[in-house]
C-alpha positions as CSV (number, residue, x, y, z in Angstrom):
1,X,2.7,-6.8,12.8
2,X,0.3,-4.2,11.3
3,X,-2.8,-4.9,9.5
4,X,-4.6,-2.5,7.4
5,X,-7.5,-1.8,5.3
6,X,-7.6,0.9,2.9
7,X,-9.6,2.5,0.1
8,X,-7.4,3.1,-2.9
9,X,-6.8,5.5,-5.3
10,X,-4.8,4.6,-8.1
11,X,-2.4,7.5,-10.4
12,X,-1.8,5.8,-13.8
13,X,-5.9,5.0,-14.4
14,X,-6.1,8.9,-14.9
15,X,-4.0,9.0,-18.0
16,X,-6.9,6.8,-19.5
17,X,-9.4,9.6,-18.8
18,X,-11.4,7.6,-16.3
19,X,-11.8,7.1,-12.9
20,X,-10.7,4.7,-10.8
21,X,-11.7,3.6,-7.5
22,X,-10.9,0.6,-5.2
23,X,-10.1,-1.0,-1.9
24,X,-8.0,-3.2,0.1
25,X,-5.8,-4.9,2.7
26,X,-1.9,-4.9,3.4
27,X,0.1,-7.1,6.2
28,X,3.2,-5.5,7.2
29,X,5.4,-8.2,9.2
30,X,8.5,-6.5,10.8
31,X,11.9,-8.3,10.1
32,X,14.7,-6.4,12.4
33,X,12.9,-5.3,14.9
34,X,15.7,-3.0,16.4
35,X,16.6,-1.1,12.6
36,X,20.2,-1.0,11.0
37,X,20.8,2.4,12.7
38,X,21.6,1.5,16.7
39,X,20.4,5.7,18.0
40,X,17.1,5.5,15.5
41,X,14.4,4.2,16.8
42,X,14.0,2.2,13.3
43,X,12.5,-1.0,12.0
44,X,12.5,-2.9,8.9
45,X,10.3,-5.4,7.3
46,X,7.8,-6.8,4.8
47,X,4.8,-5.2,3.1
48,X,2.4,-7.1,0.7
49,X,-1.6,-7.1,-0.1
50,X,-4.1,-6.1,-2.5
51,X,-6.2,-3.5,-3.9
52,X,-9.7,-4.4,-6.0
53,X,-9.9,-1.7,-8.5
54,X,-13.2,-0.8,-10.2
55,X,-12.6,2.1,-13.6
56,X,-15.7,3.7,-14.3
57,X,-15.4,3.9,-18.7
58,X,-12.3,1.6,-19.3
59,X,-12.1,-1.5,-21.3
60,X,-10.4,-3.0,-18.4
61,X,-12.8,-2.3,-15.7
62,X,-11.8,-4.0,-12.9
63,X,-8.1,-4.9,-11.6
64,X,-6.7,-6.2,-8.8
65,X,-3.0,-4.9,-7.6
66,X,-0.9,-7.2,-5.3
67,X,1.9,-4.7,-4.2
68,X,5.1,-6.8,-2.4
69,X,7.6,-4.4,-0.4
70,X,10.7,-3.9,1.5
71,X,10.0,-1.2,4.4
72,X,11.7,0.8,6.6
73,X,9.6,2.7,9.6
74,X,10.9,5.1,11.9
75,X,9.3,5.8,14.9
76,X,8.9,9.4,15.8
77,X,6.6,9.3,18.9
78,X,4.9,6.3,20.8
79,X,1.9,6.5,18.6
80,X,3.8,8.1,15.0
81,X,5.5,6.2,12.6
82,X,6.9,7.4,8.9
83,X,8.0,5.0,6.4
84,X,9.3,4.3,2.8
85,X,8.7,1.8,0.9
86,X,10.2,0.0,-2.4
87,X,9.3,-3.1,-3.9
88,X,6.9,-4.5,-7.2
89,X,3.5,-4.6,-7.8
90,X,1.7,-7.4,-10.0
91,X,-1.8,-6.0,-12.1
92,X,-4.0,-8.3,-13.1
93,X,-6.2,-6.7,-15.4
94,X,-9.4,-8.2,-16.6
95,X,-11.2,-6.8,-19.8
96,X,-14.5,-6.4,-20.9
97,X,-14.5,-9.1,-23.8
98,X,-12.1,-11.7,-22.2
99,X,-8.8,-10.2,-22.6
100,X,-6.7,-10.2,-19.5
101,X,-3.0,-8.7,-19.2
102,X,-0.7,-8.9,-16.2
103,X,2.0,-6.4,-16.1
104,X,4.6,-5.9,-13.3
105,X,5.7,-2.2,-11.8
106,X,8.4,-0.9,-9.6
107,X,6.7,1.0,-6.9
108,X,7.8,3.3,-4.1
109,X,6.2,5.3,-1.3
110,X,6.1,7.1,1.7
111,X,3.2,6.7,4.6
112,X,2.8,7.4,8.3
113,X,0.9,5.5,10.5
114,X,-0.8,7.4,13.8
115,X,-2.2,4.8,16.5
116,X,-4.8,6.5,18.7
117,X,-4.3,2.8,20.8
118,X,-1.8,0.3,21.0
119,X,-3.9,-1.4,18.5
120,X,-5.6,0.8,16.6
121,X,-4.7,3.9,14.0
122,X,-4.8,5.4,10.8
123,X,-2.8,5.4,7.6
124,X,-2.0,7.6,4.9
125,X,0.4,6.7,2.3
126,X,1.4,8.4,-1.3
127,X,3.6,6.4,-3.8
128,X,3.8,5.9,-7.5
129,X,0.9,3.4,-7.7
130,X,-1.5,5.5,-5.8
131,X,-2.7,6.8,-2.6
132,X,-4.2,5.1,0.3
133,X,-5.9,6.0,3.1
134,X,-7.4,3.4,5.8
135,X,-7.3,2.1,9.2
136,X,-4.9,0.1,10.5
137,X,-4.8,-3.1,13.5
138,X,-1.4,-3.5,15.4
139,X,-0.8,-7.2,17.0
């Protein structure tokens, strides 16, 4: 199990011509622990959290992002691990004169993990929603 925190950087804000900015927390929770490929040193498992999201100029100008995925890691070296990711992501958007909209993405991404400890690291992962960057707790 892997927890991280992260500060977040969402894509599609930019269209808008603002900036966003947020934060937050994911939980992976590995599933098959030995992979579907027996000579990979693979895993598979779970991915959810959220992301606050503050837009500096929107009429929506704060949203929170609760991302749910299927993962695959791959272990390259005791303390390096790659992954993809696929699953949905929920957007609660709350606006500035009490409208609130909730619409539902497909997201993907890819992300390594480096551990400088058995329980302690870094993450760095770049998808369709965003990009995220944090630290991350291994149990």
């Amino acid at each position: 199990m892997v927890l991280s925190v992260h500060g977040y950087l969402p894509y599609h804000s930019f269209w808008g011509g603002y900036f966003p900015i947020g934060g937050g927390a994911s939980f992976y929770i590995p599933l098959v622990h030995n992979g579907f490929i027996g000579k990979l040193n693979d895993e598979f498992g779970i991915d959810f959290g959220a992301d606050a999201v503050a837009r500096i100029g929107s009429a929506y100008p704060f949203s929170l992002h609760i991302p749910v995925a299927a993962q695959w890691k791959f272990h390259l070296l005791p303390q390096l691990e790659v992954y993809a990711k696929l699953g949905i992501q929920v957007d609660l958007w709350f606006g500035a004169i009490g409208r609130f909209g909730w619409p539902v993405w497909p997201i993907a991404a890819v992300g390594a993990n480096y551990f400088f400890s058995k329980s302690f690291g870094v993450k760095l992962e770049l998808g369709s929603a965003g990009a995220r960057l944090g630290v991350v707790f291994g149990f």
